[in-house]
C-alpha positions, -999 to 999 in steps of 0.1 A, spaced: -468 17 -159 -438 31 -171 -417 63 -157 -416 97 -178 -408 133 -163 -422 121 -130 -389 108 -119 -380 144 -114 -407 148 -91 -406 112 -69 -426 110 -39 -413 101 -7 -398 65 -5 -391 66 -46 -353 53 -53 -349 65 -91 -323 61 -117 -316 88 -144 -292 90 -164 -283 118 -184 -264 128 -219 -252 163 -211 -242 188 -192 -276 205 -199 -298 178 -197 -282 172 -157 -285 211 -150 -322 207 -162 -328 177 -140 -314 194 -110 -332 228 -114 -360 207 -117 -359 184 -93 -347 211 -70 -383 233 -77 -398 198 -71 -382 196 -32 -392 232 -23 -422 232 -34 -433 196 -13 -416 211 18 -388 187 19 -347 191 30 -329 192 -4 -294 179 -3 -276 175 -34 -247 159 -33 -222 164 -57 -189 148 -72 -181 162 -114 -191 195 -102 -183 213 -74 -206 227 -43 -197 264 -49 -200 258 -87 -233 242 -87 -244 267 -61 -236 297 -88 -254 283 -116 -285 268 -100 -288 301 -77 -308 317 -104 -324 291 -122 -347 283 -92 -372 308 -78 -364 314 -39 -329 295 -38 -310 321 -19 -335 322 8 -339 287 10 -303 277 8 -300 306 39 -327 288 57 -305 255 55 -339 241 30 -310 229 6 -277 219 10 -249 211 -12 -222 188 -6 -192 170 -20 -193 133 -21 -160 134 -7 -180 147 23 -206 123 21 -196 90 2 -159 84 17 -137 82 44 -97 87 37 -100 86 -5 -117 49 4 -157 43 -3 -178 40 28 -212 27 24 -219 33 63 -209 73 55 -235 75 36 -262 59 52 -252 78 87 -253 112 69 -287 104 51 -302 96 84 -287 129 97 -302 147 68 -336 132 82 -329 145 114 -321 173 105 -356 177 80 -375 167 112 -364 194 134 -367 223 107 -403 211 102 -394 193 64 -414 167 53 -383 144 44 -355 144 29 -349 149 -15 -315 136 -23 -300 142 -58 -269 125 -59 -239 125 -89 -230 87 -90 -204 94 -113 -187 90 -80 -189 49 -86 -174 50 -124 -151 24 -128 -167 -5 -101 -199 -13 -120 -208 -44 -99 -197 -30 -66 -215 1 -77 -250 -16 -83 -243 -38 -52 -242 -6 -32 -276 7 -48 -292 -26 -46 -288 -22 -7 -295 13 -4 -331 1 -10 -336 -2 26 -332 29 33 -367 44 14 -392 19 29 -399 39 58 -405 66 30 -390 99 47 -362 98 21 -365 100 -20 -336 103 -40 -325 103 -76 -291 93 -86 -278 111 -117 -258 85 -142 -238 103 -166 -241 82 -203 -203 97 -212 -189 79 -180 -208 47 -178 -203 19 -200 -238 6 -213 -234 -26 -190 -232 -8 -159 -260 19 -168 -281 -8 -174 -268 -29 -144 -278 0 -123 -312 9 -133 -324 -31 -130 -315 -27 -89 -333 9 -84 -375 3 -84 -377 29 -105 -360 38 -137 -368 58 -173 -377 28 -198 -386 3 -172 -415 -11 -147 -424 18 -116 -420 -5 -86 -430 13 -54 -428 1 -17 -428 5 19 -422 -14 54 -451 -31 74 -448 -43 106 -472 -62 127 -464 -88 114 -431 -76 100 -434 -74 59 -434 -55 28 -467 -37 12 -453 -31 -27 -471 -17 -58 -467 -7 -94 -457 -37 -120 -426 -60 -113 -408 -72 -143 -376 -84 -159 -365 -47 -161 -366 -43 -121 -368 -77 -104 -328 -72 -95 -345 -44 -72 -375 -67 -63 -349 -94 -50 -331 -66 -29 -364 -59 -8 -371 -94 -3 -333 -108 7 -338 -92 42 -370 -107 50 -358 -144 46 -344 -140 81 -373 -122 97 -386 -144 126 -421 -149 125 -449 -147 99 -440 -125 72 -469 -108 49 -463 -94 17 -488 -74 7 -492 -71 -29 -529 -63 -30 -518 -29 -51 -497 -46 -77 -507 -43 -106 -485 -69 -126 -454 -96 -119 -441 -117 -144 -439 -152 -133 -398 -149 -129 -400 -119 -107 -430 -146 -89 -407 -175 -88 -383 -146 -64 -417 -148 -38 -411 -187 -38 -375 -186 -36 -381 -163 -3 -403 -186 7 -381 -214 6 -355 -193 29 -382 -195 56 -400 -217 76 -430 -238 59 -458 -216 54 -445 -183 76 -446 -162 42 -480 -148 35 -488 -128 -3 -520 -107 0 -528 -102 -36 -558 -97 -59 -568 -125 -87 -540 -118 -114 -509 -120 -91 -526 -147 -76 -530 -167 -108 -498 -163 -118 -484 -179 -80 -506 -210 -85 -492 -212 -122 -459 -214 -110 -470 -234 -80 -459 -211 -50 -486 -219 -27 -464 -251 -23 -443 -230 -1 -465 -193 6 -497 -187 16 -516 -170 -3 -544 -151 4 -569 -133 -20 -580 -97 -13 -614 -102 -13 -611 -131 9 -589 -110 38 
């Protein structure tokens, strides 16, 4: 499974990458993706950082049926990233993540079903790594899946490296596997689905670094994915490892299962075949 126009159009809990070669192909996306968020109900906060609020507001304003009222009705807002991604010229990952869970606050008492982020990470250009770090653990934020967003990556800014670097740590990308996920609890876990491959394990491993200190069994229930390679596997085992003997559970059906034993991960996880739970 592979992601096409859909990525303009995530569903709630989707963290997507897109980058872009023009000024017309990001207008596009964001008239689109602005449509998208109207039409499911949701806040729609755009967040911008080459352009400015009052600019993009001018030139979306009649590209998308129903703005005015909608922007009126506080349905979409606009904002700087200087408003939302730092704190005295200096980056400031907790910013961000305080005014997204705002933003879903602020979706709940108007009655939105969540929140649609579109977010220019042209903001990051020049810090690749610490860039993709950033996104990598932005991933915790979409399990509860109230909150999609699509982060814009302009091709003229980034080097190839750190385009590439980026899409590997969102789950979902143009040109590479759709991985989709959300938070379990009771036990505490992970339910994900979609394919996992080389072109998205970097975001695999980001969901599964903060349940190697989860107390407890933790169950992983893969019983909806549809492939893993055995490298992105051998990340199951390495979690594993983390834990105590035999507290990590895999639910999965008889492919993902097969390719465990292959790489010998029931040493260290339990697994447990869907037609046997």
């Amino acid at each position: 499974m592979h992601v096409a126009e859909s990525v303009l159009d995530p569903d709630l809990g989707d963290h997507v990458c897109l980058p872009f070669e023009d000024e017309r192909e990001r207008m596009a996306a964001t008239r689109a993706f602005t449509v998208n968020g109207l039409r499911r109900r949701s806040l729609v906060l755009i967040v911008t950082h080459a352009d400015s609020p009052e600019r993009t507001r001018d030139w979306l304003a009649p590209l998308v049926p129903g703005f005015t009222e909608a922007f009126s009705a506080g349905q979409v807002e606009i904002l700087a990233s200087a408003e939302t991604h730092f704190t005295d010229g200096a980056f400031d990952p907790a910013r961000v993540y305080a005014g997204l869970a705002e933003a879903g606050d602020r979706a709940r008492r108007r009655g939105r079903r969540g929140v649609y982020a579109l977010v220019d990470a042209s903001w990051g250009v020049g810090d690749g790594p610490g860039h993709a770090a950033f996104e990598a653990a932005a991933n915790r934020l979409f399990g509860e899946r109230w909150l999609a967003a699509v982060c814009q990556y302009d091709r003229r800014l980034f080097p190839r490296d750190d385009l590439e670097r980026a899409a590997s740590v969102h789950p979902i990308a143009p040109d590479q596997a759709l991985l989709r996920f959300a938070d379990t609890g009771s036990p505490r876990g992970l339910r994900v689905w979609g394919d996992i491959d080389l072109t998205n394990r970097p975001a695999f491993a980001s969901l599964l670094e903060r349940l190697e200190k989860e107390p407890g069994e933790v169950v992983i229930d893969a019983s909806e994915l549809d492939f893993i390679d055995a490298g992105s596997a051998r990340l199951l085992t390495l979690t594993a490892m983390a834990r105590p003997r035999g507290a990590t559970v895999v639910v999965c059906r008889g492919p993902v299962a097969r390719v465990l034993r292959l790489i010998r991960a029931d040493e260290f996880l339990a697994v447990r075949r869907v037609d046997d739970v």
